[in-house]
N, C-alpha and C positions, 0 to 999 in steps of 0.2 A: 840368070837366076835372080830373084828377087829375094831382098831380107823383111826383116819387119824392125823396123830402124823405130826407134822414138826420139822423141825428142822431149828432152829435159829443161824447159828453162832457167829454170831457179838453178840449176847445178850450168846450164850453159853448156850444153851436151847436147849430143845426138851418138847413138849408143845402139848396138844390135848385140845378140850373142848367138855365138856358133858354135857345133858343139862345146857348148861351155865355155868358150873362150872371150873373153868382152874384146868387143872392136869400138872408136870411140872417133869423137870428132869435138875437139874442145874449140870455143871462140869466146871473144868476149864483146861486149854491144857498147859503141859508145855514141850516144845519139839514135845517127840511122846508118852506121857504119857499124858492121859486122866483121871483126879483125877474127878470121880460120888462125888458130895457133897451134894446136898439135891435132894427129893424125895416127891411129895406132891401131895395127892388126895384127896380134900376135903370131910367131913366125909357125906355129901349125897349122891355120886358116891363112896363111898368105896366100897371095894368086889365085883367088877366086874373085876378084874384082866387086870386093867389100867394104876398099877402101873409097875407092872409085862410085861406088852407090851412097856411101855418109857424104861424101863431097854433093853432091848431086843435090841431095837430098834436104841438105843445108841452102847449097844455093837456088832451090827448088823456094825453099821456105823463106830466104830473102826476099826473092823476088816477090811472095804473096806479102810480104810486108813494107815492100819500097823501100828497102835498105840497100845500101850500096855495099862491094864487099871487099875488105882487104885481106891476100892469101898471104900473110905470114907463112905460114906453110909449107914449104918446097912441095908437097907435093898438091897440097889443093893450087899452091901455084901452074905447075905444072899442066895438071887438071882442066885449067881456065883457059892457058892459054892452044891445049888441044882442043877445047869445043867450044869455038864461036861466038855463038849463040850465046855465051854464058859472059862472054867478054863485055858486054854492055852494064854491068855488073859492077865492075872491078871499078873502085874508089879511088879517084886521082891523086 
């Protein structure tokens, strides 16, 4: 399933809503390092892999920005290191 995820920079967000419920992806920029710090899908919308798409999504838009990224996050941590791909990413 696909969301319609935005992305906020001035607030440092990346934010969808499902029925009515806000799912969110907060980070903050320091340089060219992108620090994921919280991760939130309220427990009515859990387990449709909502949180799993802001992750993405973010480091989808990192990568168009050549920012490196650091998962504070347990779960965008998590995240990372299931897909690969996205490990070349992650900020020493």
């Amino acid at each position: 399933m696909s969301y319609d995820i935005k992305h906020q920079p001035n607030e440092q967000r990346f934010s969808t809503a499902v029925e009515l419920e806000l799912c969110l992806l907060d980070y903050t920029l320091s340089g060219n390092v992108m620090t994921i710090t919280h991760t939130e899908v309220p427990p009515p919308v859990e387990g449709r892999g909502i949180a799993s798409a802001l992750v993405k999504a973010a480091l989808d838009y990192a990568r168009e920005q050549g920012w490196k990224v650091r998962p504070a996050c347990s779960y965008a941590d998590a995240w990372m290191r299931r897909h690969h791909d996205y490990e070349n990413l992650r900020a020493s």
